[in-house]
C-alpha positions, 0 to 999 in steps of 0.5 A, a space after each residue: 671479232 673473227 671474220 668468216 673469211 680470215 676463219 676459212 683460212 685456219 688450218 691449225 689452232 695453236 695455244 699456249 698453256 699456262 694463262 690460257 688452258 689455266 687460269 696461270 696459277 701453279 700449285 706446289 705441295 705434290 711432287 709434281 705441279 698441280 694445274 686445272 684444266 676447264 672441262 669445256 675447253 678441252 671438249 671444243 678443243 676436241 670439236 675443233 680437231 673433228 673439224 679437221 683442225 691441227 690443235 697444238 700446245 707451246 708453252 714456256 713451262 714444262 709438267 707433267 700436267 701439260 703432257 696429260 692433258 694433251 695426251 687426253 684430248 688428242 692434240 696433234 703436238 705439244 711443245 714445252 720448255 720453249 723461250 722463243 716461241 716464235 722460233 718454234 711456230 717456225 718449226 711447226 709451220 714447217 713440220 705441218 706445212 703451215 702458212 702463218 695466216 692459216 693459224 689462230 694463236 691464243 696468247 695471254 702474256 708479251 712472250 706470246 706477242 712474236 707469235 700473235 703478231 704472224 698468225 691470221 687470227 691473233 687471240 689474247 684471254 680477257 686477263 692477258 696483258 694490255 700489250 697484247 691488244 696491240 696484236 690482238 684481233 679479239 679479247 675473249 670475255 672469259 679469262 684463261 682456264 675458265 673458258 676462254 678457249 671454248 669461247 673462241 673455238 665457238 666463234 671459230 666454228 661458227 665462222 668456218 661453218 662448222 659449228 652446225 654440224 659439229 653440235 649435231 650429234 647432240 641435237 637427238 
């Protein structure tokens, strides 16, 4: 579960992508990657920005889709093409003069355990690897792309307090 008092601590949320904002598959046909996106995730991953929060992607991938999406929901950065992501969670650490225990990660595969194993509150997708639960601090019920994302930034939320005020403007 997430703890109120880890969540108070949170500054940045950061994700990998392929796994976790979708459900890991890639389409080919087109001439670029076809990936999904679920709608509800992107809109609490918005939440989570008027909240105040750095959102930010890593993923070992690189598309054009990725790029979009992130561009769509106003992510503060998006880091593709990465082979040790614990390498860039340094840069970013450093870029956004972060602490690893001010960031919640969502990894759904072993590339993201260096990561999961640094940051305050270790996520894993319900469909991730079994490895993963030897970092992880929760395992979300919803698989990636199908709702894992708004499901932890729900709990997140709420931890943090915020989560009332958030949903009110949709309260009229």
């Amino acid at each position: 579960m997430i703890s109120a008092e880890k969540a108070s601590l949170i500054k940045a949320v950061i994700l990998d992508i392929d796994g976790v904002l979708t459900d890991g598959r890639v389409g080919y046909g087109a001439p670029e990657l076809i990936k999904f996106f679920h709608y509800r995730d992107g809109h609490w991953l918005k939440l989570a920005i008027r909240a105040g929060l750095i959102v930010g992607l890593i993923s070992g991938r690189s598309s054009q889709a990725n790029r979009q999406r992130a561009a769509e929901l106003g992510l503060t950065f998006i880091r593709e093409d990465i082979h040790d992501k614990l390498e860039e969670f340094e840069k970013v650490l450093a870029e956004y003069q972060l602490k690893p225990e001010e960031c919640l990660y969502i990894g759904d595969d072993v590339i993201d355990m260096p990561v999961l194993s640094r940051v305050g509150i270790p996520v894993a997708v319900a469909d991730a690897v079994p490895e993963l639960d030897e970092v992880a601090v929760y395992r979300t019920t919803a698989p990636g792309g199908h709702g894992a994302v708004c499901e932890t930034m729900r709990l997140l939320l709420k931890a943090r307090g915020d989560l009332d005020g958030l949903l009110e403007r949709y309260r009229r």
